[in-house]
MINUDO-260136 format. One line per 3 residues: for each residue x, y, z of C-alpha. Coordinates in pm, 1 decimal, always signed. Layout:
! residues N
X,Y,Z ~ ...
//
This chain:
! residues 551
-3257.1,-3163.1,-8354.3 ~ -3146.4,-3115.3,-7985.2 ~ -2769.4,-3046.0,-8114.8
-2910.4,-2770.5,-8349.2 ~ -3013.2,-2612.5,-8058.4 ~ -2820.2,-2289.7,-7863.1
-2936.6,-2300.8,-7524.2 ~ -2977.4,-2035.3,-7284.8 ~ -3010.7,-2085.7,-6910.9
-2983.6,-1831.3,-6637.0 ~ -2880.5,-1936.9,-6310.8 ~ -2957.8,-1646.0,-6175.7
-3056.1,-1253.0,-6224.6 ~ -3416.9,-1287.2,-6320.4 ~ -3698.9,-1200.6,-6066.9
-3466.0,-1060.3,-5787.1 ~ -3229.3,-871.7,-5980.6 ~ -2904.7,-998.0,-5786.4
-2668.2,-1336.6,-5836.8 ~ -2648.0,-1254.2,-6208.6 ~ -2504.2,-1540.1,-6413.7
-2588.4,-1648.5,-6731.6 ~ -2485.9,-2019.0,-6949.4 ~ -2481.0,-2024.6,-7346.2
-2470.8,-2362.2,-7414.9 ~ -2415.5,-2551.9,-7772.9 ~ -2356.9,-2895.9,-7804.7
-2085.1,-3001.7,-7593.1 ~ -1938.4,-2649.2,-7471.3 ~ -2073.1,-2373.9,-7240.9
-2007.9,-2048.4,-7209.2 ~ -2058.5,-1827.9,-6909.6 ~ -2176.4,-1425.3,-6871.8
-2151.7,-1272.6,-6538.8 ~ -2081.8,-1439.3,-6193.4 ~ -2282.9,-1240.1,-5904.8
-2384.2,-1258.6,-5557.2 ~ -2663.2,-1127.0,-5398.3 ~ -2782.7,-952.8,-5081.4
-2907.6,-1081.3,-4759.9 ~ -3245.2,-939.0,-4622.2 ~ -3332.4,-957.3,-4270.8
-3471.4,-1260.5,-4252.1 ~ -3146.8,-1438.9,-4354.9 ~ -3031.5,-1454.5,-4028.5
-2650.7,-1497.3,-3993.3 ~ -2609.2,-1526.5,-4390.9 ~ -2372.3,-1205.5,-4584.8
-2416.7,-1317.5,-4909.9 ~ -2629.4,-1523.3,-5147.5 ~ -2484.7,-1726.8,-5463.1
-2632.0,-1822.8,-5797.1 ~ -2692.0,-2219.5,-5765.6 ~ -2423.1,-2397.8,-6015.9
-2513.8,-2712.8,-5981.0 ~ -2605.1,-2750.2,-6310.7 ~ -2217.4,-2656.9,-6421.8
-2100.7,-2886.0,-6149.6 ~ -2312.6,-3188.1,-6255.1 ~ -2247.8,-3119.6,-6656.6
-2024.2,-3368.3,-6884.7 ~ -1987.5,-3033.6,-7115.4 ~ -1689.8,-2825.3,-7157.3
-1687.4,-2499.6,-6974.7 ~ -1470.4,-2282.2,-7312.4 ~ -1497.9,-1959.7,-7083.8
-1663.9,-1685.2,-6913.8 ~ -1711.5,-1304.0,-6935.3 ~ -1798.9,-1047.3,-6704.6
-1970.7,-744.5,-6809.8 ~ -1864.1,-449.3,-6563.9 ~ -1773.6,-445.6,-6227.3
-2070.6,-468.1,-5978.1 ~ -2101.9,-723.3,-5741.4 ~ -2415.3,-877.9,-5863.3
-2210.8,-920.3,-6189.1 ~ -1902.7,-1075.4,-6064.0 ~ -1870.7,-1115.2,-5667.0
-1933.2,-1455.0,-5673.6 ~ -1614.7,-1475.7,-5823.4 ~ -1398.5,-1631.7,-5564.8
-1631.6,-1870.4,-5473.7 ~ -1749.6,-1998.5,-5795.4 ~ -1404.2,-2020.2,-5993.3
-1235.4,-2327.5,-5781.5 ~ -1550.8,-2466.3,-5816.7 ~ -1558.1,-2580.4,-6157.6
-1248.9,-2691.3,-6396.4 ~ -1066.5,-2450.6,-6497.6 ~ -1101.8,-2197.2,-6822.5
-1045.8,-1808.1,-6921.5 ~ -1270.0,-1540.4,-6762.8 ~ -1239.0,-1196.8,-6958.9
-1334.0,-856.0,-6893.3 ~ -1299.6,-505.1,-6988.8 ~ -967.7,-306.8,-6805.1
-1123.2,-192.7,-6522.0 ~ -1356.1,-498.6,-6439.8 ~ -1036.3,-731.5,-6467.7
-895.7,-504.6,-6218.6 ~ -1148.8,-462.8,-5971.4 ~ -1193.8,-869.6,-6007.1
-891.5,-956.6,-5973.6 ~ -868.8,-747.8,-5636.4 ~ -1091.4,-978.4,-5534.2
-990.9,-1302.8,-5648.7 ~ -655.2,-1203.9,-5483.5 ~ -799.5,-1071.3,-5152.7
-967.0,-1468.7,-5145.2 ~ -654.2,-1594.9,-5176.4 ~ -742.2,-1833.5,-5510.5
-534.4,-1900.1,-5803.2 ~ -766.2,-1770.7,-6060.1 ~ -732.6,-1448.9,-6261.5
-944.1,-1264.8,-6496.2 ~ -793.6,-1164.7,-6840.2 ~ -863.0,-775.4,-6954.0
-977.4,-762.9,-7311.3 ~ -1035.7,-423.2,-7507.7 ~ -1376.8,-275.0,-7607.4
-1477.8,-273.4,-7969.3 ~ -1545.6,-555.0,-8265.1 ~ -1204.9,-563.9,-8396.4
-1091.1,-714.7,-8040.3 ~ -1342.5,-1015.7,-8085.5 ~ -1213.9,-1348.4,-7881.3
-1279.2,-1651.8,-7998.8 ~ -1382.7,-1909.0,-7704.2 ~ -1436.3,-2226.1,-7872.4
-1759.1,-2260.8,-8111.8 ~ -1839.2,-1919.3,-7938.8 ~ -1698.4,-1584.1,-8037.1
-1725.8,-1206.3,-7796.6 ~ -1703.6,-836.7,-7825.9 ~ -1689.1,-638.9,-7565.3
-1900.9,-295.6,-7653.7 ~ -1913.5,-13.5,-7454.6 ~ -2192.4,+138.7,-7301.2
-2201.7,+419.2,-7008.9 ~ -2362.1,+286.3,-6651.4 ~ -2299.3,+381.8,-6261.0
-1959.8,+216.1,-6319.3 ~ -1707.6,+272.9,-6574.5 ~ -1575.7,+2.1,-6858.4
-1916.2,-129.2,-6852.8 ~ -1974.7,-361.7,-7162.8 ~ -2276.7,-521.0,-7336.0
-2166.4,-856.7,-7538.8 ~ -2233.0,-940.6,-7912.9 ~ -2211.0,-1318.0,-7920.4
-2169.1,-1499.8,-8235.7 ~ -2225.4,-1884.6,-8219.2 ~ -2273.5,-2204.4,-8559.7
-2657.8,-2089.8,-8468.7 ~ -2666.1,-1723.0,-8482.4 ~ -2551.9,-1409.8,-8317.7
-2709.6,-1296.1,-7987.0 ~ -2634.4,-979.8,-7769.4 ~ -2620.0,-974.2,-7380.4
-2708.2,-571.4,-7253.8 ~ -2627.9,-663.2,-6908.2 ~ -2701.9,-317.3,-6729.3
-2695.7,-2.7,-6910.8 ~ -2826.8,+334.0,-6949.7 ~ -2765.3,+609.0,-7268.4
-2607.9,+890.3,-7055.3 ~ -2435.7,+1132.5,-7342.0 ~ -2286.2,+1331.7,-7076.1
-2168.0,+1051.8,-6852.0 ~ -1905.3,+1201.9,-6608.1 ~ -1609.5,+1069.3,-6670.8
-1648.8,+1131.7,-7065.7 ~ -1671.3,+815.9,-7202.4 ~ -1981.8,+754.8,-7363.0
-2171.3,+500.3,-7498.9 ~ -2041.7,+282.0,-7876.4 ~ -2348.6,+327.7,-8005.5
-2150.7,+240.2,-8370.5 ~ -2053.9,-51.1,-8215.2 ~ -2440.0,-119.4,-8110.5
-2524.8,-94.0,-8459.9 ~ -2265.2,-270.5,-8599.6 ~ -2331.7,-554.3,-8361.9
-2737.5,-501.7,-8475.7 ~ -2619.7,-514.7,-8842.5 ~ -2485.4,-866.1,-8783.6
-2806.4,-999.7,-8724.1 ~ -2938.3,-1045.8,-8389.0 ~ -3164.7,-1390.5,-8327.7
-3229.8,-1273.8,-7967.3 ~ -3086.5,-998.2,-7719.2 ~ -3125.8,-1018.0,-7371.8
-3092.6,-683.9,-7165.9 ~ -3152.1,-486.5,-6832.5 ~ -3511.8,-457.7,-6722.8
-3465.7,-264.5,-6372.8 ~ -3559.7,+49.0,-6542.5 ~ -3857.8,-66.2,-6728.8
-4147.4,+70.7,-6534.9 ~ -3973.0,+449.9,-6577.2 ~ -4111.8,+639.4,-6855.2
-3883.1,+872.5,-7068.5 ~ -3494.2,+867.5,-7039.2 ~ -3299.5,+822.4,-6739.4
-3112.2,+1156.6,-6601.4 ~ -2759.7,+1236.6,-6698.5 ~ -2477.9,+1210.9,-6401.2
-2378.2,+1545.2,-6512.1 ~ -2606.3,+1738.2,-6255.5 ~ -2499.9,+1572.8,-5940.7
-2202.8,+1774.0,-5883.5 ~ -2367.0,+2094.4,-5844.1 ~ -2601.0,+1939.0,-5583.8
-2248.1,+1804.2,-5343.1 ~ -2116.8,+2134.2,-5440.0 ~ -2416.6,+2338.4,-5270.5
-2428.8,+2089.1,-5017.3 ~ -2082.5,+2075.1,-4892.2 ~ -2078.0,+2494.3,-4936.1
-2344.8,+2542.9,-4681.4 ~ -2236.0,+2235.7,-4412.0 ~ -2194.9,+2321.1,-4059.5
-2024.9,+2023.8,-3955.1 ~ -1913.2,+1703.3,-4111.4 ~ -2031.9,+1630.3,-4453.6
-2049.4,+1201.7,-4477.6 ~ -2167.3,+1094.7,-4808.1 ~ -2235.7,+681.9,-4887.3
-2275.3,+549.9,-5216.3 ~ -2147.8,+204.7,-5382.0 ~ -1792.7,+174.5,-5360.2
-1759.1,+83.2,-5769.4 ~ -1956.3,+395.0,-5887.5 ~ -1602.4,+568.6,-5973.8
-1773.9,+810.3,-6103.3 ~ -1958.2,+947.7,-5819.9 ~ -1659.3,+897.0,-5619.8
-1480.1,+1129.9,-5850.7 ~ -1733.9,+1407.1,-5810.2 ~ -1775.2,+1390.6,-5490.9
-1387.4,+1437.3,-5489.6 ~ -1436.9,+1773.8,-5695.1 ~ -1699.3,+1873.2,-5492.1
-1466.8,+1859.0,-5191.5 ~ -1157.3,+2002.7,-5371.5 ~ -1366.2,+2320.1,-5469.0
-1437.4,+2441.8,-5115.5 ~ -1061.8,+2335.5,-5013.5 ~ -1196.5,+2002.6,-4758.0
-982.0,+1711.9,-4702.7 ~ -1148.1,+1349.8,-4781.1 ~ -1127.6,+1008.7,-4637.5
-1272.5,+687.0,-4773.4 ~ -1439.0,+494.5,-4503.9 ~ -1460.5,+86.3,-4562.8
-1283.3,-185.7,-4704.6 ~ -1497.7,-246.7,-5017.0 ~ -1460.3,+128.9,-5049.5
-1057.8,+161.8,-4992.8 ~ -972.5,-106.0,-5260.7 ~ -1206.2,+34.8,-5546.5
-1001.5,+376.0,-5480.2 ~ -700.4,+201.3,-5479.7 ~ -737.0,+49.7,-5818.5
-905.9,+355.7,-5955.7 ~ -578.4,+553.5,-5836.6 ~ -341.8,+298.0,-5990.6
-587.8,+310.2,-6311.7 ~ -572.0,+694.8,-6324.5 ~ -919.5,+704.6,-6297.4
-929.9,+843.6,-6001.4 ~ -669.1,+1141.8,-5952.5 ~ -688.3,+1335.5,-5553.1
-447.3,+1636.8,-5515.3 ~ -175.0,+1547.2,-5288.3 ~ -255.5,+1647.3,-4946.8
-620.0,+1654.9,-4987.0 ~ -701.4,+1308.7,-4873.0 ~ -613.7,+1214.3,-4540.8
-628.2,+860.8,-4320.2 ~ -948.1,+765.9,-4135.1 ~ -688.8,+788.7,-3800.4
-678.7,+1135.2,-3874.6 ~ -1058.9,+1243.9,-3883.1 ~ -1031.6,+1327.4,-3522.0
-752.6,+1554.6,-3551.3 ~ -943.5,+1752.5,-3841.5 ~ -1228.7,+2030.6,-3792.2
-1551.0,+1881.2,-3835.8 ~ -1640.4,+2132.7,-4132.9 ~ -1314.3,+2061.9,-4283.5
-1398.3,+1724.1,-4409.6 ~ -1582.2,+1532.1,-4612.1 ~ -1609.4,+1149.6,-4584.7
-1714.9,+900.6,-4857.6 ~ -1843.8,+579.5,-4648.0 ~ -1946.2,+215.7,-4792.7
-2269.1,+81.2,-4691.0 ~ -2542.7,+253.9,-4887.6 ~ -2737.6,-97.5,-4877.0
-2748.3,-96.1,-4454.0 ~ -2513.7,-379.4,-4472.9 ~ -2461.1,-498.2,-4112.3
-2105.4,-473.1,-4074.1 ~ -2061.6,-232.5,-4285.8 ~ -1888.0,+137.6,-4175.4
-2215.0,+343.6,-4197.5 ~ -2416.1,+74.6,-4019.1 ~ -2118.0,+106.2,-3777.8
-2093.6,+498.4,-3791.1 ~ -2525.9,+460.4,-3724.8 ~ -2512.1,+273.9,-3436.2
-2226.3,+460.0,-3260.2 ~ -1958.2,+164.9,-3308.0 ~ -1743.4,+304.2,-3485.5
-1384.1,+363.8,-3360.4 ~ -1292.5,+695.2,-3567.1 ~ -1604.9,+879.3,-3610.8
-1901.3,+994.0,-3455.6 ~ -2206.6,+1173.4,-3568.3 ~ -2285.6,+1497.9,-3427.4
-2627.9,+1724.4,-3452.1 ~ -2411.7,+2015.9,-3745.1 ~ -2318.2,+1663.6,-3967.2
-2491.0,+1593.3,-4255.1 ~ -2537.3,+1248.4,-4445.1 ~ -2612.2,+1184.0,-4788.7
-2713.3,+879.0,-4949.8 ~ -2625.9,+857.9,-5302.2 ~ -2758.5,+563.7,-5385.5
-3088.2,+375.2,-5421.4 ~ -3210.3,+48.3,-5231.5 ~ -3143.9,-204.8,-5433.3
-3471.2,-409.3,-5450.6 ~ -3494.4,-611.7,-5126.2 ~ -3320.4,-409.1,-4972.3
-3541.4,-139.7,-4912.9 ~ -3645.3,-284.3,-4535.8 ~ -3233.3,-227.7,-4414.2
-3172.9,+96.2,-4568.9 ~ -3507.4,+279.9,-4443.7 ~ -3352.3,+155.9,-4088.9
-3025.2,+309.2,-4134.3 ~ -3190.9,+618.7,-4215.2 ~ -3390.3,+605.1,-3875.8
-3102.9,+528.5,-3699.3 ~ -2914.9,+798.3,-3802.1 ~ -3200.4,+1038.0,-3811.9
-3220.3,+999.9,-3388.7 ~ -2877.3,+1203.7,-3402.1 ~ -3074.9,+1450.5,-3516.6
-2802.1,+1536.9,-3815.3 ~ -2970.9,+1649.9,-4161.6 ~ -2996.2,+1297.4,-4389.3
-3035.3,+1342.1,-4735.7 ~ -3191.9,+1055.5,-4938.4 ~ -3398.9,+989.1,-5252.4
-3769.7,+936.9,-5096.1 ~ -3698.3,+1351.3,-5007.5 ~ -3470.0,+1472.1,-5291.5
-3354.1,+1352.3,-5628.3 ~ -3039.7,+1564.0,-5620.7 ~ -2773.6,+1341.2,-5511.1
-2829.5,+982.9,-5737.9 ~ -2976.4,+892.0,-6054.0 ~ -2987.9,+539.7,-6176.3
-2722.7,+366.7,-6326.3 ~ -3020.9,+204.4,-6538.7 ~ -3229.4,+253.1,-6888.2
-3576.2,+347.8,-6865.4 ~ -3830.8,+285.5,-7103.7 ~ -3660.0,+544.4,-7356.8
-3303.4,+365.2,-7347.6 ~ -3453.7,+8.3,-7403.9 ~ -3692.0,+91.4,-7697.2
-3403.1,+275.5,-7863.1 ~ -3178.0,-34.2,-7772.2 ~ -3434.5,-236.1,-7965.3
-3421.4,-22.3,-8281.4 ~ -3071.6,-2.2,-8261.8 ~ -2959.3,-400.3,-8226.4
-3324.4,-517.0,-8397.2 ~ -3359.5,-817.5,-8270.2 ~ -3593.3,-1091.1,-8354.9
-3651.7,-1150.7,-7990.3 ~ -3598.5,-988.8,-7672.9 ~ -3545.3,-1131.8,-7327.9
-3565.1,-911.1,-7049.9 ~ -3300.9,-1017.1,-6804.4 ~ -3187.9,-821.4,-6414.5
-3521.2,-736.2,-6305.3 ~ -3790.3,-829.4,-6045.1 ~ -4103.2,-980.4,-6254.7
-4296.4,-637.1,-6227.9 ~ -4049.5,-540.3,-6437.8 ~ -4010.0,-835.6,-6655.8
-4355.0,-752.7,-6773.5 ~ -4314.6,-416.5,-6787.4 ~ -4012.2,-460.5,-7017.1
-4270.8,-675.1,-7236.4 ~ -4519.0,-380.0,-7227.3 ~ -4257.7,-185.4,-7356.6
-4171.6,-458.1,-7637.9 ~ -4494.3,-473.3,-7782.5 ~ -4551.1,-97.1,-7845.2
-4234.2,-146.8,-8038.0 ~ -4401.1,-416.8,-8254.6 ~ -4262.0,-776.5,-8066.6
-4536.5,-1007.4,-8061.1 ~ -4605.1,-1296.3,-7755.6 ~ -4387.2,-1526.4,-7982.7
-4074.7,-1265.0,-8014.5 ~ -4106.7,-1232.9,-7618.3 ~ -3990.0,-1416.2,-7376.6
-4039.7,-1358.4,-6966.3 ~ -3825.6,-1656.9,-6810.7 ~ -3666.7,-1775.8,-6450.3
-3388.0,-1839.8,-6335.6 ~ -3369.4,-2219.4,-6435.5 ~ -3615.7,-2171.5,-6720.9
-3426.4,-2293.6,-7034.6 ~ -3458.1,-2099.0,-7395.8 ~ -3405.1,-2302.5,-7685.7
-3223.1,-2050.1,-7963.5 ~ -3306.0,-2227.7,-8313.7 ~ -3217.8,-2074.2,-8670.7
-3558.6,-2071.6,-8682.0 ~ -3733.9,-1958.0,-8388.4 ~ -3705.2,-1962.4,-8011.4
-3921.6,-2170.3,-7771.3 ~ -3899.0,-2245.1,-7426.9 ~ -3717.5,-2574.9,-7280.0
-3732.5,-2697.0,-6960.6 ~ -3688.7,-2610.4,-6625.4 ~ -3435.0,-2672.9,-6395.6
-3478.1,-2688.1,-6043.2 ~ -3298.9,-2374.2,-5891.1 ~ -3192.5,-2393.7,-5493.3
-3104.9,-2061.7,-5266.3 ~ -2791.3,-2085.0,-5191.2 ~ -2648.9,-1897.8,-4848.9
-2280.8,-1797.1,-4773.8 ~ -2135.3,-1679.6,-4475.0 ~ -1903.3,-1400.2,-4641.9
-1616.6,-1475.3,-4380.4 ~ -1573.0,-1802.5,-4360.5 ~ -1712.2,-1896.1,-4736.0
-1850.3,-2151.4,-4639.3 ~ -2228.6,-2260.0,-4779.9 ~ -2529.9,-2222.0,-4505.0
-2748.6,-2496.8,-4598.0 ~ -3145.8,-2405.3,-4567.7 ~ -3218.7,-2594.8,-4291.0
-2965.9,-2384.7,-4044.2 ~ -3119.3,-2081.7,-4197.3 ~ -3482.1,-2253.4,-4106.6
-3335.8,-2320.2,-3746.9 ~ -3233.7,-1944.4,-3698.6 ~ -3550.2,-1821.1,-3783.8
-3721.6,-2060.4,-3545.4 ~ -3476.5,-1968.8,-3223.0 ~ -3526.4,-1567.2,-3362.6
-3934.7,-1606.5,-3338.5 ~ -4033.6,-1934.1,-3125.3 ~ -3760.3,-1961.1,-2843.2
-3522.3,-2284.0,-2790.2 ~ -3604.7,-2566.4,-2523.2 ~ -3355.3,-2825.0,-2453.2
-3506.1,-3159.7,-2271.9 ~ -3257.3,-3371.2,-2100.5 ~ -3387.6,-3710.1,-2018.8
-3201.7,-3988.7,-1815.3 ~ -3281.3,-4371.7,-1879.6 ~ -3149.3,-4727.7,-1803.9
-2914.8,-4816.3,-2080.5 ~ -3075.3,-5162.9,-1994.4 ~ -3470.1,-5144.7,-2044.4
-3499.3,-4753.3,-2205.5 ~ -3696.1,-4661.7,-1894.5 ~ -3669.4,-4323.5,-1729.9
-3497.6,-4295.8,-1386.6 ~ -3583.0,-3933.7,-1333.8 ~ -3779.1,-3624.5,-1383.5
-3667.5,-3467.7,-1754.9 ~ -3528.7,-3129.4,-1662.0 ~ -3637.3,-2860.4,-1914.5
-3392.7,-2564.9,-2003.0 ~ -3564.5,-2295.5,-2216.8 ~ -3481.6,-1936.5,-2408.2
-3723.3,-1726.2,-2517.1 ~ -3952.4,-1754.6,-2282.7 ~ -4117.8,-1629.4,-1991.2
-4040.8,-1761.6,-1552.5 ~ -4422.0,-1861.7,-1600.5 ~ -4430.6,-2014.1,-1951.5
-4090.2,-2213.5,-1867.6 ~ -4288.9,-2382.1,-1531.1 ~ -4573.6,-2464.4,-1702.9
-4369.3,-2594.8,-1982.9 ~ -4143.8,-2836.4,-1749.3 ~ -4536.0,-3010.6,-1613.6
-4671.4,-3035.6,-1958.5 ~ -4318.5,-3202.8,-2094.2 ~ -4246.6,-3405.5,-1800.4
-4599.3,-3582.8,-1798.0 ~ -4589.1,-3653.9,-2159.7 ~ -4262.0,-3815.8,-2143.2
-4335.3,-4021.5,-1834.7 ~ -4684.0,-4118.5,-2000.6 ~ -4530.4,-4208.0,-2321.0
-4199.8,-4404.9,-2179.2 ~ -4451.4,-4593.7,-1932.1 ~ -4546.9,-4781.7,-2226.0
-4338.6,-4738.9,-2489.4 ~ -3952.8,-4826.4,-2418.0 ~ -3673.2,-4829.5,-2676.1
-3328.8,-4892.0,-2683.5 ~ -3286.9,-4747.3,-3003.5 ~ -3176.8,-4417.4,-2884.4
-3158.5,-4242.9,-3215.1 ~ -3576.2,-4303.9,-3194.9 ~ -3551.0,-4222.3,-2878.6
-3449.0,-3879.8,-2949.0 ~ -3712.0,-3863.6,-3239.2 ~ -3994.0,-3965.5,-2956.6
-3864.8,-3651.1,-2711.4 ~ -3873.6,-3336.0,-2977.5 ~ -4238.2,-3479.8,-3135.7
-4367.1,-3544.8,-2759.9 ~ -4213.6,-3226.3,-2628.7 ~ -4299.0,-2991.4,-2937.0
-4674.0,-3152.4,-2928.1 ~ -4668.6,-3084.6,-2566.3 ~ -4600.9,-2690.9,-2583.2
-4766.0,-2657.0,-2900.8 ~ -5137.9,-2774.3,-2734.2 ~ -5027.3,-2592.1,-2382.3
-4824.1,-2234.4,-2528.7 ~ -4923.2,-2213.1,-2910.4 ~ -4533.4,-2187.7,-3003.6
-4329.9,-2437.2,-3199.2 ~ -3967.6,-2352.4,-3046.8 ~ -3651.1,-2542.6,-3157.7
-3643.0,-2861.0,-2937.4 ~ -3322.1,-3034.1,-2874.0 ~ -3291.2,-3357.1,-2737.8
-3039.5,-3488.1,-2512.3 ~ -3063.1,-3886.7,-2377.3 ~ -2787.4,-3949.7,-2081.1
-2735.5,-4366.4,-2041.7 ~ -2702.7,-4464.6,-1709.8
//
């Protein structure tokens, strides 16, 4: 029975929203939905990024036949670069924009991998092995986002990565809802969609009224007018951009992340700017304060980012003055709520006017469905079961809440985790088993993997201090031939002399009677002597490092 069987198993994306990536497996092939990172929180320290664990898809005898990304977020497909020369090779697909904005990306990594561009709509299905895809649109807070009808030898399912049902979406494209249907009229076994919403009642607002709000706000600015949002929501760049054009101000595009998203918007056509009206971020200084507007990455109080940078008075080009004012179009993303309430202090001591959504609604609406959108999903695919997928678990449950006044029953719903396997029958759908699922931490720069332990060790020197113990001892017998000297951070002139008596009479107590030439042991005996020592003495448990000199 196992190879009747269509298995689904999410690596990631369910219960913290971020490192979306999803398998379909049957039989001997896999295939792959969305590749995402996620975001650090403060305790992370000296980590940019986090990763969805593959080790499943590294340890697998099964053919990888392909992967698809559903729109161009970075908890959709950031991970990207450092997933693809990972695994064997195989065709990644996406919708025009997505391709583009991944393959910026994939390029800017410097790997050999490239994402294909595939056209919305059922007549452009692709066939990857037993599996076939159509892309179908649906509007979000980034264009050429797609929801995927899957047909597999099992039955059909449909992944509604994020979405919401804005029918006067900004840049005019609006939502397939034929193609919905048509996908619905296929026969649906399951359908796993967006959950982030689910706690909202009603619909979700229409883009549509934001520009009026940047309009009234840039009108009435004294001074500069700096406004941060994500640096894929093309949309809300391009009203900001009309916003701007209306009261005759030049623009600039602050940050990397930022810069390349124009860049390929620009080369799209997506994006058009009047020539003159956008100027270089070396020319801010040279232009009147209530001349220009500046669109800035780092909504998400990123740490390097250029409006942590701008916050903190680092930056090279611009400074904040009392007459600016800052608008955050954007929400926290969940988890990050702790970073971007700081940012707002921060700049809030400049005294400049900061707009954001805890004191006005003006300036972002979510680029997700609320409980309106995903009960009218329902009717409109019908499946036979629902999954609720890119949510936190309050709103994994909510999203069930919301199934059952629809009619799903317990059976017809299932909450998972990331490792939790679904088993996708022609029958029914039960639960499998689950695989153990591992953080995974990336330093951003280098790309390089931060194993759990280093991140354990940087949280202890952060909170507890670090002591280093240097101990000299007769290669011969083990013995000591001196004092240990004690070298400590973290601590106080007091705590560090008291520190040096407890350690040093522990050591020569213990090494009185217990000598070893083993002096891997030997190092094992100094940290649990030392760290018992200022444990019973100090009450802290710093990082203790060892070092044995032969002599």
């Amino acid at each position: 029975m196992q190879n009747d069987n269509l298995k689904l198993l999410p690596l990631g994306g369910i219960g913290d929203v971020t490192k979306n990536m999803y398998v379909y497996e049957y039989q001997d092939q896999i295939l792959i939905v969305d590749c995402g990172i996620g975001f650090a929180d403060e305790t992370m320290l000296g980590v940019d990024i986090l990763m969805p664990d593959i080790s499943y898809l590294l340890k697998t005898k099964k053919r990888i036949v392909g992967m698809l990304i559903t729109h161009g977020h970075e908890d959709h497909m950031g991970a990207l670069p450092f997933v693809l020369p990972q695994l064997p090779n195989f065709p990644v697909f996406a919708t025009p924009l997505t391709a583009a904005l991944a393959n910026e990306k994939l390029k800017e990594f410097g790997t050999n991998n490239t994402v294909q561009k595939v056209e919305f709509g059922m007549q452009n299905e692709i066939k990857l092995g037993v599996f076939s895809a159509s892309f179908i649109r649906v509007t979000h807070s980034v264009p050429d986002t797609a929801h995927i009808l899957i047909k597999t030898p099992i039955g059909n399912l449909y992944h509604g990565a994020d979405y919401k049902f804005d029918l006067t979406p900004a840049d005019g494209k609006k939502t397939d809802f034929a193609g919905i249907v048509e996908a619905g009229n296929t026969g649906v076994i399951a359908m796993m969609s967006d959950s982030l919403g689910s706690e909202r009642p009603g619909p979700t607002p229409s883009e549509e009224k934001l520009l009026s709000s940047f309009e009234h706000e840039i009108a009435k600015a004294k001074g500069k007018v700096i406004v941060t949002t994500y640096s894929s929501n093309i949309a809300r760049l391009n009203q900001i951009i009309d916003a701007a054009k209306t009261y005759h101000k030049q623009i600039c595009f602050v940050g990397r992340s930022l810069m390349k998203v124009v860049d390929v918007g620009k080369r799209l056509g997506l994006i058009n700017i009047p020539k003159g009206m956008e100027i270089r971020i070396d020319q801010v200084k040279k232009t009147k304060d209530n001349d220009l507007v500046l669109v800035v990455a780092g909504s998400q109080g990123q740490e390097n980012s250029a409006m942590t940078r701008i916050a903190t008075g680092e930056h090279k080009d611009i400074f904040l003055k009392s007459s600016d004012t800052v608008i955050f179009s954007a929400d926290p993303i969940p988890g990050n709520e702790v970073l971007v309430n700081s940012l707002i202090d921060t700049l809030s001591k400049f005294g400049c006017k900061v707009l954001y959504t805890d004191i006005t609604r003006e300036f972002h609406v979510s680029g997700h469905g609320s409980q309106y959108e995903i009960m009218l999903l329902m009717n409109l695919v019908r499946p036979k079961n629902v999954v609720p997928i890119s949510g936190t678990p309050k709103q994994l449950v909510a999203y069930k809440d919301v199934a059952k006044r629809q009619g799903y029953q317990d059976r017809n719903i299932f909450v998972l985790e990331d490792g939790q396997e679904l088993l996708i029958r022609s029958q029914d759908v039960i639960k499998g088993q689950k695989w153990p699922i591992r953080k995974v931490y990336v330093d951003e720069i280098s790309g390089e993997e931060v194993e759990s332990f280093v991140l354990r060790d940087r949280q202890q020197l952060s909170t507890e201090g670090v002591v280093i113990v240097m101990v000299e001892v007769d290669s011969e017998n083990g013995g000591l031939l001196s004092d240990p000297e004690v070298i400590a951070r973290g601590f106080s002139n007091a705590d560090v002399q008291e520190m040096k008596k407890v350690v040093n009479n522990e050591l020569r107590r213990s090494f009185g009677s217990n000598r070893t030439k083993n002096w891997t042991l030997l190092r094992k005996q100094i940290v649990e002597i030392s760290e018992r020592a200022i444990m019973r003495q100090l009450r802290r448990k710093p990082l203790v490092l060892p070092v044995v000199i032969e002599l």
